[in-house]
PQR file of N, CA, C, O and H, with PARSE charges and radii, in Angstrom:
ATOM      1  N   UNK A   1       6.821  38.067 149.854 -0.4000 1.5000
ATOM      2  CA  UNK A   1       8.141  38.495 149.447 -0.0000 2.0000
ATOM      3  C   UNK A   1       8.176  38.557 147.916  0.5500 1.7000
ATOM      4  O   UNK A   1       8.022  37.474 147.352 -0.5500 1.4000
ATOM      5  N   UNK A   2       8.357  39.670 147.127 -0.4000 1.5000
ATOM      6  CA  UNK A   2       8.515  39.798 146.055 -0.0000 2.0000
ATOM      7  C   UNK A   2       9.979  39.066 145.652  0.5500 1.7000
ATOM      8  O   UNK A   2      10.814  38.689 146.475 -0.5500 1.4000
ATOM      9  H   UNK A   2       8.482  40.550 147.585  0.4000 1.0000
ATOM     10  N   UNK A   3      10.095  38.950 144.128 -0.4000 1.5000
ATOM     11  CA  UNK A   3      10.686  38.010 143.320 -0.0000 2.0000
ATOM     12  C   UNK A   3      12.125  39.360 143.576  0.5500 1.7000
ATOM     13  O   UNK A   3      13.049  38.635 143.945 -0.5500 1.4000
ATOM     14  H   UNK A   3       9.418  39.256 143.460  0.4000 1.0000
ATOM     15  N   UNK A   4      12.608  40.617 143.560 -0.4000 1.5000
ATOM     16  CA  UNK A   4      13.229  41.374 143.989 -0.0000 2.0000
ATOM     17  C   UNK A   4      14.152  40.975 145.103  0.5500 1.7000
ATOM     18  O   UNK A   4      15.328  40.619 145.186 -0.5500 1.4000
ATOM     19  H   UNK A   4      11.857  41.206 143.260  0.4000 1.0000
ATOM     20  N   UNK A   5      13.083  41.192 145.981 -0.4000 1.5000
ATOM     21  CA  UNK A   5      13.119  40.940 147.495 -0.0000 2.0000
ATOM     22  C   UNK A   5      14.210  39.231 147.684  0.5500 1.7000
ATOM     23  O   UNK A   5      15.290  38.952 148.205 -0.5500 1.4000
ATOM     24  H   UNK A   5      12.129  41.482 145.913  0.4000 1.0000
ATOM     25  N   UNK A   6      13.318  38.597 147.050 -0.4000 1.5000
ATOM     26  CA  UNK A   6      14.363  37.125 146.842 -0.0000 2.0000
ATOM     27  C   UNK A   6      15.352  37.121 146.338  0.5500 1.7000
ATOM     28  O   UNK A   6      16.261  36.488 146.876 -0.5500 1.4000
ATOM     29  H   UNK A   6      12.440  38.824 146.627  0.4000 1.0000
ATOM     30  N   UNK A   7      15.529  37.640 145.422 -0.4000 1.5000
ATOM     31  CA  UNK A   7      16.686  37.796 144.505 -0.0000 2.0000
ATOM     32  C   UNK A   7      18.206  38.554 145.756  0.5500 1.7000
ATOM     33  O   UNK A   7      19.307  38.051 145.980 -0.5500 1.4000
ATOM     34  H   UNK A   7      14.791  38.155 144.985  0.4000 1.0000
ATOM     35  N   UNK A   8      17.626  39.815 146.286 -0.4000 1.5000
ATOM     36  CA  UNK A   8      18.609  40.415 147.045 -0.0000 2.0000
ATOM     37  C   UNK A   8      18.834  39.462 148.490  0.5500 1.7000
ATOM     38  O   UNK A   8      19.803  39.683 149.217 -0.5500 1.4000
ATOM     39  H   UNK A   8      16.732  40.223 146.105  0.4000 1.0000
ATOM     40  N   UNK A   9      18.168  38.751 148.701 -0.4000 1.5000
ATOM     41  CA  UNK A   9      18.340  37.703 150.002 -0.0000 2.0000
ATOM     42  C   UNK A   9      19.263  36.742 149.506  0.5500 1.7000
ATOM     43  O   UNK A   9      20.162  36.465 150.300 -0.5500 1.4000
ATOM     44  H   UNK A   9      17.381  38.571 148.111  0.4000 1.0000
ATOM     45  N   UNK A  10      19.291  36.074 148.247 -0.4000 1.5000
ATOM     46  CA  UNK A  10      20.007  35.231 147.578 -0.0000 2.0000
ATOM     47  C   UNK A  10      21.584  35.627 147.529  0.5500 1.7000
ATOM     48  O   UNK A  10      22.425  34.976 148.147 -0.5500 1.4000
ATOM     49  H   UNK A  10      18.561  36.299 147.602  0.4000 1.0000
ATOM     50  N   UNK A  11      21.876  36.679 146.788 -0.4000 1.5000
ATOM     51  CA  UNK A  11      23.079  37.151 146.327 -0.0000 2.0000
ATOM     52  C   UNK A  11      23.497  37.787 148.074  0.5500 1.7000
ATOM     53  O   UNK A  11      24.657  37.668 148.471 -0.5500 1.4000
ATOM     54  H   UNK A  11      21.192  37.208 146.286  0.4000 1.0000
ATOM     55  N   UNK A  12      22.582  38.337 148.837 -0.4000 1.5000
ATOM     56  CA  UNK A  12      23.197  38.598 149.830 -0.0000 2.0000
ATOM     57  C   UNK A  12      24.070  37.772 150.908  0.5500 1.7000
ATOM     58  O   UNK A  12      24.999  38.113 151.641 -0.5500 1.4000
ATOM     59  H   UNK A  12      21.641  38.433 148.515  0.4000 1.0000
ATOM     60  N   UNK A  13      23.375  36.508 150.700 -0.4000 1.5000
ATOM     61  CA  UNK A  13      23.592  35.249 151.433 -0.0000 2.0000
ATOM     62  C   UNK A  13      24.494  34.835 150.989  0.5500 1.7000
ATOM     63  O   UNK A  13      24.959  34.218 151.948 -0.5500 1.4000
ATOM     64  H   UNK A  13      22.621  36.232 150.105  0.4000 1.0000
ATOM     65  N   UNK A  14      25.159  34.690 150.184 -0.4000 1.5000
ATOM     66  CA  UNK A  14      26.674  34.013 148.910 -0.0000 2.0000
ATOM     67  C   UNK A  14      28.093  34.914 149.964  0.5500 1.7000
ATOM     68  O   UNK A  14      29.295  34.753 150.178 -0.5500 1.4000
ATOM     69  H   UNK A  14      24.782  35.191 149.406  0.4000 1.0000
ATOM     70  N   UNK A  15      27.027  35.842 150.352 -0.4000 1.5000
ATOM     71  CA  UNK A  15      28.538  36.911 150.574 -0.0000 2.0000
ATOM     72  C   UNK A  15      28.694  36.769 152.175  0.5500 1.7000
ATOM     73  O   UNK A  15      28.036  37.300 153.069 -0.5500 1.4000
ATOM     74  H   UNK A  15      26.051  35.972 150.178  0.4000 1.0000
ATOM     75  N   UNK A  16      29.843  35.828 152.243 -0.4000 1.5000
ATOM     76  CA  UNK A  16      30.472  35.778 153.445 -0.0000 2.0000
ATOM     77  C   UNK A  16      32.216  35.754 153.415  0.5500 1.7000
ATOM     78  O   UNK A  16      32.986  35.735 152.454 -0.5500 1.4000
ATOM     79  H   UNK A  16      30.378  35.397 151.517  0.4000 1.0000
ATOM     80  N   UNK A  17      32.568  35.767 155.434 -0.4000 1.5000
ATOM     81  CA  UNK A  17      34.334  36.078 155.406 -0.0000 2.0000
ATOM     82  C   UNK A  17      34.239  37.082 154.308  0.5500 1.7000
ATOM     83  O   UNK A  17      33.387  37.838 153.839 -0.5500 1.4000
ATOM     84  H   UNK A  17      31.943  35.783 156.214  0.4000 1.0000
ATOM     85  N   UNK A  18      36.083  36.607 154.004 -0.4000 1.5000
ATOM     86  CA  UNK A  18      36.429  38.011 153.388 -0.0000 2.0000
ATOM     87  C   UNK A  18      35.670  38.693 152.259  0.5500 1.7000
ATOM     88  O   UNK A  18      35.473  39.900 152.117 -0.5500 1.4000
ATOM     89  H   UNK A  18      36.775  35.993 154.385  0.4000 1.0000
ATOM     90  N   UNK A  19      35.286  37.688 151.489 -0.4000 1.5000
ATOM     91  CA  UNK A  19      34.387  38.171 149.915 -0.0000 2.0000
ATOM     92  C   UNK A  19      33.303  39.280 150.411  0.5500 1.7000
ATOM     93  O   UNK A  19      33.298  40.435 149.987 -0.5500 1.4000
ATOM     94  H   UNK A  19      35.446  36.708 151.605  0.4000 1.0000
ATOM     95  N   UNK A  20      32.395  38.773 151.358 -0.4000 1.5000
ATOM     96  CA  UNK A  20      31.282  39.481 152.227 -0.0000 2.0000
ATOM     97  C   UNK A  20      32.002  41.084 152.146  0.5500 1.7000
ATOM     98  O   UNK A  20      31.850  41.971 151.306 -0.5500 1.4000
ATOM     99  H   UNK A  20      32.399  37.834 151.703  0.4000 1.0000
ATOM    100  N   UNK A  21      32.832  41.033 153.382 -0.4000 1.5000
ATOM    101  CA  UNK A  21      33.795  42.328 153.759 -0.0000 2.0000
ATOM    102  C   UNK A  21      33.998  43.014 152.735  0.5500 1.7000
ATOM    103  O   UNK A  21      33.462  44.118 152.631 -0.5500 1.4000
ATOM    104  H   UNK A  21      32.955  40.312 154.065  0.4000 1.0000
ATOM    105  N   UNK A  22      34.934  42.439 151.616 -0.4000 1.5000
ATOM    106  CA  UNK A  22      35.129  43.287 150.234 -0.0000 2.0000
ATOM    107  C   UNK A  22      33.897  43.507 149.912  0.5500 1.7000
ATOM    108  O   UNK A  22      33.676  44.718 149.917 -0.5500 1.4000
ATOM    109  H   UNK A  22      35.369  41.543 151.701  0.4000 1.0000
ATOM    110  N   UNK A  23      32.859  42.794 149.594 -0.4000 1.5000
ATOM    111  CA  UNK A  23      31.841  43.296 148.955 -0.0000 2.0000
ATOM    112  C   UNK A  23      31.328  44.306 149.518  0.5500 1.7000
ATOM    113  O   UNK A  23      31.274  45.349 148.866 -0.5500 1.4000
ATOM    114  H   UNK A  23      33.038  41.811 149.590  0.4000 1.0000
ATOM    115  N   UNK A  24      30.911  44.279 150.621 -0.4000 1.5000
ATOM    116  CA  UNK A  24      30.398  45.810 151.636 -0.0000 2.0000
ATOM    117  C   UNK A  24      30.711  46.610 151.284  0.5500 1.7000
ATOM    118  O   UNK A  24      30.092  47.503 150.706 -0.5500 1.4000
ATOM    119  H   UNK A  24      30.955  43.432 151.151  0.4000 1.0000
ATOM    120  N   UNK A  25      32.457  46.458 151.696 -0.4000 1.5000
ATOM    121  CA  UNK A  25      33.101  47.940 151.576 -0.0000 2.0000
ATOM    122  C   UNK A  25      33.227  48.292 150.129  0.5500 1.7000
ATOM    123  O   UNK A  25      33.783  49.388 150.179 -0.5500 1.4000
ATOM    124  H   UNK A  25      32.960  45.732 152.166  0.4000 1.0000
ATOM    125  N   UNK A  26      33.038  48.007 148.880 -0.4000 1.5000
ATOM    126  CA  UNK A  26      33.195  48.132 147.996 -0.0000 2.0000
ATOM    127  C   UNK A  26      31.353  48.827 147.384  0.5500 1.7000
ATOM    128  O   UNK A  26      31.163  49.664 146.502 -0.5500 1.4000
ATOM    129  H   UNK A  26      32.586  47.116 148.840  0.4000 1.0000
ATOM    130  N   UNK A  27      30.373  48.163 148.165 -0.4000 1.5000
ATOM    131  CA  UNK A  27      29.004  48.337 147.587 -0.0000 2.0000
ATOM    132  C   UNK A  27      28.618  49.378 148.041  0.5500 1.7000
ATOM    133  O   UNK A  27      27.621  49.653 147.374 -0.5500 1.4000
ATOM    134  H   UNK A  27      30.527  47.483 148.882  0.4000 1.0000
ATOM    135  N   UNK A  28      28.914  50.798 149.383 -0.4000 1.5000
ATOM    136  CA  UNK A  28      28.341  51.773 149.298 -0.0000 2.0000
ATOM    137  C   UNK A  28      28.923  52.917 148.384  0.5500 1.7000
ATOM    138  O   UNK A  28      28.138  53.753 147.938 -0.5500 1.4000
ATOM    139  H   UNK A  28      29.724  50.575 149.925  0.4000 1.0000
ATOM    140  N   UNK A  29      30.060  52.980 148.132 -0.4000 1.5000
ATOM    141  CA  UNK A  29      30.898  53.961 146.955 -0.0000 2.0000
ATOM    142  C   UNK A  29      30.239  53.503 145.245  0.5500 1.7000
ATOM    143  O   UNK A  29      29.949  54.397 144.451 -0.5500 1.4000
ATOM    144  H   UNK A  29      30.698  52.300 148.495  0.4000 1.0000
ATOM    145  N   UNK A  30      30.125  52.435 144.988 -0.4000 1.5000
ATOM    146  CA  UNK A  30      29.172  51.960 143.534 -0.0000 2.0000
ATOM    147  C   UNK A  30      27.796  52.210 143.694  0.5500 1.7000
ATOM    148  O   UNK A  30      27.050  52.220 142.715 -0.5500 1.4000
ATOM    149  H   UNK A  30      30.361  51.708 145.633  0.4000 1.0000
ATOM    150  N   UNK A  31      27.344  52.437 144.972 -0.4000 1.5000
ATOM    151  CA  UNK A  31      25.533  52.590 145.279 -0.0000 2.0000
ATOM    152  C   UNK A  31      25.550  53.828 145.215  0.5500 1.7000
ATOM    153  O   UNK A  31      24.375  54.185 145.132 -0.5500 1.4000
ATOM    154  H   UNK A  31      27.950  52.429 145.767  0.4000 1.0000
ATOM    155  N   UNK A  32      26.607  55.201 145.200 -0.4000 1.5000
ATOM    156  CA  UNK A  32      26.416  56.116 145.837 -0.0000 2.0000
ATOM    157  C   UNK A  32      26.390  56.678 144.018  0.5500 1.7000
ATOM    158  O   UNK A  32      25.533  57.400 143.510 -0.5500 1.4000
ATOM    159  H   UNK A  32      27.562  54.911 145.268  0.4000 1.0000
ATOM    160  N   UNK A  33      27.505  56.124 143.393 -0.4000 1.5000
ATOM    161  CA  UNK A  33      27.321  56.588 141.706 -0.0000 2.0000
ATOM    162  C   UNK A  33      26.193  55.866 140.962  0.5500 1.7000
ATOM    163  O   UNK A  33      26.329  56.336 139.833 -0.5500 1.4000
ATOM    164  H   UNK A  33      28.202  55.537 143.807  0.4000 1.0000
ATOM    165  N   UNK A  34      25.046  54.915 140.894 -0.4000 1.5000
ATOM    166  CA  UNK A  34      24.139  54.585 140.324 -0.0000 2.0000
ATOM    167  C   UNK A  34      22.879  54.597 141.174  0.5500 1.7000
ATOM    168  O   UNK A  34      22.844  54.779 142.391 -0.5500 1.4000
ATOM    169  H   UNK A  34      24.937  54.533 141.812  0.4000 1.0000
ATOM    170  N   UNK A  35      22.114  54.434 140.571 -0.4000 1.5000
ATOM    171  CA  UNK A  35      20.738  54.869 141.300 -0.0000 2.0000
ATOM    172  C   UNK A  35      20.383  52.910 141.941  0.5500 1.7000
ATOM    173  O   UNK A  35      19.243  52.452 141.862 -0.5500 1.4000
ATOM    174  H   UNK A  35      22.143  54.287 139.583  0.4000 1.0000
ATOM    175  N   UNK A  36      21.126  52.378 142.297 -0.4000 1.5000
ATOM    176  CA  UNK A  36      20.997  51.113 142.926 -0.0000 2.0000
ATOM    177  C   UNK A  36      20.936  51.637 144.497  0.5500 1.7000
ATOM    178  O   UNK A  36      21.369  52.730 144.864 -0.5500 1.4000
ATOM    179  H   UNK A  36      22.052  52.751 142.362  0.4000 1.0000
ATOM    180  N   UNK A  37      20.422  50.821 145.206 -0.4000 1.5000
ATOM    181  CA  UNK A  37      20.677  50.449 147.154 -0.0000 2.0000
ATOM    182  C   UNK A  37      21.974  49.593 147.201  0.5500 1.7000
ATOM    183  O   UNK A  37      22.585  48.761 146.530 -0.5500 1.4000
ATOM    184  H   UNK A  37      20.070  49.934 144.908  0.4000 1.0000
ATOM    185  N   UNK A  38      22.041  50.241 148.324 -0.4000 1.5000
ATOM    186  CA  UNK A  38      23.622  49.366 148.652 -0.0000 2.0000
ATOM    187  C   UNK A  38      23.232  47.729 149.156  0.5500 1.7000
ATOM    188  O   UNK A  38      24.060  46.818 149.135 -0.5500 1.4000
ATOM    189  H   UNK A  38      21.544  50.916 148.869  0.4000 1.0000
ATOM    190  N   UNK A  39      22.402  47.640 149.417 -0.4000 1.5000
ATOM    191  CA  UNK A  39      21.519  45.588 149.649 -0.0000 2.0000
ATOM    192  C   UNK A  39      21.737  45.574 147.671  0.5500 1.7000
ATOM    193  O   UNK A  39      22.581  44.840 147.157 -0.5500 1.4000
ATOM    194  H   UNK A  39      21.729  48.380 149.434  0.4000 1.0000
ATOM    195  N   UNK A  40      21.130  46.191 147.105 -0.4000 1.5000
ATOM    196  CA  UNK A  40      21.342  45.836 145.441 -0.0000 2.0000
ATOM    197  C   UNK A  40      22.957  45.429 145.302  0.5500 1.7000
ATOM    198  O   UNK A  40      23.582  44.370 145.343 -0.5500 1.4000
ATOM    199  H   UNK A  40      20.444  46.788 147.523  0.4000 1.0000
ATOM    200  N   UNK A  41      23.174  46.326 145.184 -0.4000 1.5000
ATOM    201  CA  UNK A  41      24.784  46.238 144.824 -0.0000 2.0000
ATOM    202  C   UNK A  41      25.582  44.879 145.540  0.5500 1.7000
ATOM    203  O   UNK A  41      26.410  44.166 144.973 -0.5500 1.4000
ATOM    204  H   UNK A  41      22.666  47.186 145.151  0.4000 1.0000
ATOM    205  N   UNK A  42      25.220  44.779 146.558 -0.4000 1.5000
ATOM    206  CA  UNK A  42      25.690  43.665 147.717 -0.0000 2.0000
ATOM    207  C   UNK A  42      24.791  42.545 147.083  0.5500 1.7000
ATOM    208  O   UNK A  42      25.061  41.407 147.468 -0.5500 1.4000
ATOM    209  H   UNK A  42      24.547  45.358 147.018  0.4000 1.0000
ATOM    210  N   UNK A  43      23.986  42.643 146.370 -0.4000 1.5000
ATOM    211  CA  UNK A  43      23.819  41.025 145.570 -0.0000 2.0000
ATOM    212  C   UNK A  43      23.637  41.173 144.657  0.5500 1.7000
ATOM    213  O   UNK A  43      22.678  40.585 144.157 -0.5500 1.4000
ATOM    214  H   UNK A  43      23.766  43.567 146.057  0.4000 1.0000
ATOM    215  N   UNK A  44      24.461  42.071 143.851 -0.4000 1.5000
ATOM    216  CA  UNK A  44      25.041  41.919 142.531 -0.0000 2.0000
ATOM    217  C   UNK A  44      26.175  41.428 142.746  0.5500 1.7000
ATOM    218  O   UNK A  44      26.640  40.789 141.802 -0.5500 1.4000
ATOM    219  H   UNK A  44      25.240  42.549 144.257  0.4000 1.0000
ATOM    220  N   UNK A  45      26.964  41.522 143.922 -0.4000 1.5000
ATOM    221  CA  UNK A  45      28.384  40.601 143.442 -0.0000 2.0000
ATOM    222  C   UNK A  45      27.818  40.100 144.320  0.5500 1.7000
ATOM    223  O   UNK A  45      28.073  41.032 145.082 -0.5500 1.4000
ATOM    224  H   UNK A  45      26.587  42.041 144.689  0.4000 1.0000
ATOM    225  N   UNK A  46      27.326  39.522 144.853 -0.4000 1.5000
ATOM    226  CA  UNK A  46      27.128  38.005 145.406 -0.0000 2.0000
ATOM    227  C   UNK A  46      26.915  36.898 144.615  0.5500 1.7000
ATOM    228  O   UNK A  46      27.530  35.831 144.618 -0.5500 1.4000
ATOM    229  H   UNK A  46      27.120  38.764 144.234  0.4000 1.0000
ATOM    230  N   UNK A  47      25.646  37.382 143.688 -0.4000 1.5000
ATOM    231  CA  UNK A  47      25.740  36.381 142.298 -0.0000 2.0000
ATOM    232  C   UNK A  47      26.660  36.408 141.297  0.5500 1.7000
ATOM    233  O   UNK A  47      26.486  35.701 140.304 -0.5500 1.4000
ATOM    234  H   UNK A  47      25.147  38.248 143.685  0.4000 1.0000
ATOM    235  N   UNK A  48      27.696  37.172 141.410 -0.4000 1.5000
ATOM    236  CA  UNK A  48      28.744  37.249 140.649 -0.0000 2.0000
ATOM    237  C   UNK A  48      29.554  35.984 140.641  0.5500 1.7000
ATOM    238  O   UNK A  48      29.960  35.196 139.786 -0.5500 1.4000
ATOM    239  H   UNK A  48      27.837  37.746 142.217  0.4000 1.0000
ATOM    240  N   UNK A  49      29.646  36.165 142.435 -0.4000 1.5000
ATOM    241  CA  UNK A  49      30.904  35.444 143.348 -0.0000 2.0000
ATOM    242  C   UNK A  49      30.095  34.217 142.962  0.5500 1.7000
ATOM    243  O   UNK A  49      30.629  33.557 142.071 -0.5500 1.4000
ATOM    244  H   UNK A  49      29.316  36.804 143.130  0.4000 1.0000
ATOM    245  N   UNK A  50      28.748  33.672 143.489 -0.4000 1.5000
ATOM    246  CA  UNK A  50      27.905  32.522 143.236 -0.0000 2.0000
ATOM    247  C   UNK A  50      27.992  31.530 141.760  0.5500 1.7000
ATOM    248  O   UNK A  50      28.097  30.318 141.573 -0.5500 1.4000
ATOM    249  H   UNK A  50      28.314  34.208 144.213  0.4000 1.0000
ATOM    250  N   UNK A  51      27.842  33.267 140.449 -0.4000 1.5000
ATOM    251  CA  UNK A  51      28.335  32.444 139.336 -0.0000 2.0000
ATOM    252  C   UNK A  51      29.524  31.819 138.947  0.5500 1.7000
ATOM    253  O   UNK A  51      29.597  30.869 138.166 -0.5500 1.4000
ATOM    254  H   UNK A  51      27.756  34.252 140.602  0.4000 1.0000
ATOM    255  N   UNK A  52      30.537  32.426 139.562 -0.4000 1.5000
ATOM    256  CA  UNK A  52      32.220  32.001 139.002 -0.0000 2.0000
ATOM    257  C   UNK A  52      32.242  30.920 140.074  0.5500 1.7000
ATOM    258  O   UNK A  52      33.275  30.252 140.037 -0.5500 1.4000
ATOM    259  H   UNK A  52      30.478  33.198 140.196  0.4000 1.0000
ATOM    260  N   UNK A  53      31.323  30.554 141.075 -0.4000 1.5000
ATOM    261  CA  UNK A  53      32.150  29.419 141.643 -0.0000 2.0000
ATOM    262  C   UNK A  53      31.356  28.230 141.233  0.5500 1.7000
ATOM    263  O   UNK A  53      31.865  27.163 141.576 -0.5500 1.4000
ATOM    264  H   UNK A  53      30.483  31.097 141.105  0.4000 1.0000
ATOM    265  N   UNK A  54      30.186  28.152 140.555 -0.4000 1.5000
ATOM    266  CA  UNK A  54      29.839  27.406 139.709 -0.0000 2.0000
ATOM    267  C   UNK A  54      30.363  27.162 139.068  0.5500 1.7000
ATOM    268  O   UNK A  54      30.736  25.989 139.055 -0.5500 1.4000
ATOM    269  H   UNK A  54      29.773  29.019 140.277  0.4000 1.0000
ATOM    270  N   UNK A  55      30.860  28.193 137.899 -0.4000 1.5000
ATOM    271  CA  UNK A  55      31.782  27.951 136.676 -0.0000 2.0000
ATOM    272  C   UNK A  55      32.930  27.142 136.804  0.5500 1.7000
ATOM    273  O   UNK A  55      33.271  26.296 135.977 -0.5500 1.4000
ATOM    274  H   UNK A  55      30.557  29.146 137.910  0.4000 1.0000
ATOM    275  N   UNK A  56      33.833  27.551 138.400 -0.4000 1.5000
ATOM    276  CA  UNK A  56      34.804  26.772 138.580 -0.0000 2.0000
ATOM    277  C   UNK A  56      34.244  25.047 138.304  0.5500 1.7000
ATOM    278  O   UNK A  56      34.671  24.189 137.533 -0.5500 1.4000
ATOM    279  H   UNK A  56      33.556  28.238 139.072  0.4000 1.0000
ATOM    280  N   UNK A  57      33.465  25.033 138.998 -0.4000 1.5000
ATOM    281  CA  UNK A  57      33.529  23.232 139.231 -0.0000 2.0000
ATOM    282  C   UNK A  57      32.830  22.691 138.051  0.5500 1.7000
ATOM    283  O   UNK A  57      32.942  21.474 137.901 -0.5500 1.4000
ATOM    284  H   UNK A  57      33.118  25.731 139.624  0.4000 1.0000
ATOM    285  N   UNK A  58      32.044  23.421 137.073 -0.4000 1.5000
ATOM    286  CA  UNK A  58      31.267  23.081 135.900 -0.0000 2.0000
ATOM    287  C   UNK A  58      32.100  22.550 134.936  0.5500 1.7000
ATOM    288  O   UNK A  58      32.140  21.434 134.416 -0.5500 1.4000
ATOM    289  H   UNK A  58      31.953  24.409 137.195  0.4000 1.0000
ATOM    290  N   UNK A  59      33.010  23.935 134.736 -0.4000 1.5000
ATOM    291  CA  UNK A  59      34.061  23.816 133.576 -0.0000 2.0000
ATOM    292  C   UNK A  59      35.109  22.463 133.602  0.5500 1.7000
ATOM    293  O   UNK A  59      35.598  22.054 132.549 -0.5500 1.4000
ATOM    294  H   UNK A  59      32.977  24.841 135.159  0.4000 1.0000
ATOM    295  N   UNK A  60      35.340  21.951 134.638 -0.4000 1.5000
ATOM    296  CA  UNK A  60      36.473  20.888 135.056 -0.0000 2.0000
ATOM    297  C   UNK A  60      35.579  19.771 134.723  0.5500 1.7000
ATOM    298  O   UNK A  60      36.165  19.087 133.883 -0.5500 1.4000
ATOM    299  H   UNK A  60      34.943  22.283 135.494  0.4000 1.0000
ATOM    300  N   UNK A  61      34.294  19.215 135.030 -0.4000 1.5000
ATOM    301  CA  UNK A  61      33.157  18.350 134.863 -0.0000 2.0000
ATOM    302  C   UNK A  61      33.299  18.176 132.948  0.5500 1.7000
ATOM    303  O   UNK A  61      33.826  17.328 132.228 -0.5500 1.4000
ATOM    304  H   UNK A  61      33.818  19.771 135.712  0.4000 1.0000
ATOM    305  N   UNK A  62      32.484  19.538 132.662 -0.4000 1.5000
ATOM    306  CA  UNK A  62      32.691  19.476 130.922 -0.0000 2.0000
ATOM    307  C   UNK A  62      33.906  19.313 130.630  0.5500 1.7000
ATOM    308  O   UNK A  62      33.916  18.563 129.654 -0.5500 1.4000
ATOM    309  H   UNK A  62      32.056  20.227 133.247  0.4000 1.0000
ATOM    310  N   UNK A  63      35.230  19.659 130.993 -0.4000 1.5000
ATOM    311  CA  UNK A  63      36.361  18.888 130.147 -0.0000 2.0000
ATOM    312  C   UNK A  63      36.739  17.689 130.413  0.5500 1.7000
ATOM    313  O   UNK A  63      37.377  17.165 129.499 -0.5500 1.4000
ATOM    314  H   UNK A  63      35.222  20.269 131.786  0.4000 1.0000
ATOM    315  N   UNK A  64      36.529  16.872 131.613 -0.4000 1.5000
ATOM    316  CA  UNK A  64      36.461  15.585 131.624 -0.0000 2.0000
ATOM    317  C   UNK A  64      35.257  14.426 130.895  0.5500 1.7000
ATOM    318  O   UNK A  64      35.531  13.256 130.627 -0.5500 1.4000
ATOM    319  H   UNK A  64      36.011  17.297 132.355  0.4000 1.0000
ATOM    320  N   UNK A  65      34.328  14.876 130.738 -0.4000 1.5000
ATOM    321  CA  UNK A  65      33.253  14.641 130.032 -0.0000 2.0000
ATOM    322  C   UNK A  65      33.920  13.955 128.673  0.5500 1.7000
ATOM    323  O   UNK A  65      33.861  12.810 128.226 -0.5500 1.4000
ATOM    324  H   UNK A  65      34.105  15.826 130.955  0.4000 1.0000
ATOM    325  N   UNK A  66      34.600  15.206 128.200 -0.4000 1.5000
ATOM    326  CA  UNK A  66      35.012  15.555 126.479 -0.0000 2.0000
ATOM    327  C   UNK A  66      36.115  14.601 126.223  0.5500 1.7000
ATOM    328  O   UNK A  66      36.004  13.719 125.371 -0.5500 1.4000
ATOM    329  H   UNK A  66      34.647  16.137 128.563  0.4000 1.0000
ATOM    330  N   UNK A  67      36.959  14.728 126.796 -0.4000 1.5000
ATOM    331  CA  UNK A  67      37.915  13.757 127.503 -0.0000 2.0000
ATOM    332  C   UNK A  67      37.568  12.190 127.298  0.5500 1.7000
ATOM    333  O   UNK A  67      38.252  11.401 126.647 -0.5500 1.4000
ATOM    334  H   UNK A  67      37.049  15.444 127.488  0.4000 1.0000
ATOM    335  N   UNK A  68      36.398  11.907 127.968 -0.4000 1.5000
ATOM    336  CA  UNK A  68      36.288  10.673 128.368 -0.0000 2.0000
ATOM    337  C   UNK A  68      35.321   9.928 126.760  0.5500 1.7000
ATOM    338  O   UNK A  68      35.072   8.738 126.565 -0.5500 1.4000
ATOM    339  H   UNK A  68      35.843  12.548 128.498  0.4000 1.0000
ATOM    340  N   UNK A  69      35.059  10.814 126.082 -0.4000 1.5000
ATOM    341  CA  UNK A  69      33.760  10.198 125.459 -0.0000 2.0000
ATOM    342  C   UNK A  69      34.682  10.128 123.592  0.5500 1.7000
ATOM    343  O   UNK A  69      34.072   9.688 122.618 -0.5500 1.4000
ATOM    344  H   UNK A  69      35.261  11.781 126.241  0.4000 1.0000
TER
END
């Protein structure tokens, strides 16, 4: 399995329920204007969705941190 190949299994996997759904229906109309696959596009916002929900719980961690010290 190429490093590609992983990458689109990753971001594909993030995308479930409704986020999943939006993402679908949203990833063959953006695949159809750039030279991406619609599996591309579908884990490009998967790691999107993956990064901001990191960020959520990161950002609350670092201001208590700052907070505390």
């Amino acid at each position: 399995m190429t490093a590609q190949e992983r990458a689109v299994e990753i971001g594909s996997a993030s995308l479930t329920g409704v986020r999943g759904r939006v993402a679908k229906s949203v990833a063959k109309p953006i695949a159809r204007r750039t030279g991406l696959t619609r599996e591309q596009v579908e884990a490009i916002i998967g790691f999107l969705i993956l990064a901001y929900g990191i960020y959520q719980v990161v950002r609350p961690l670092v201001r208590a941190s700052r907070r505390s010290t």
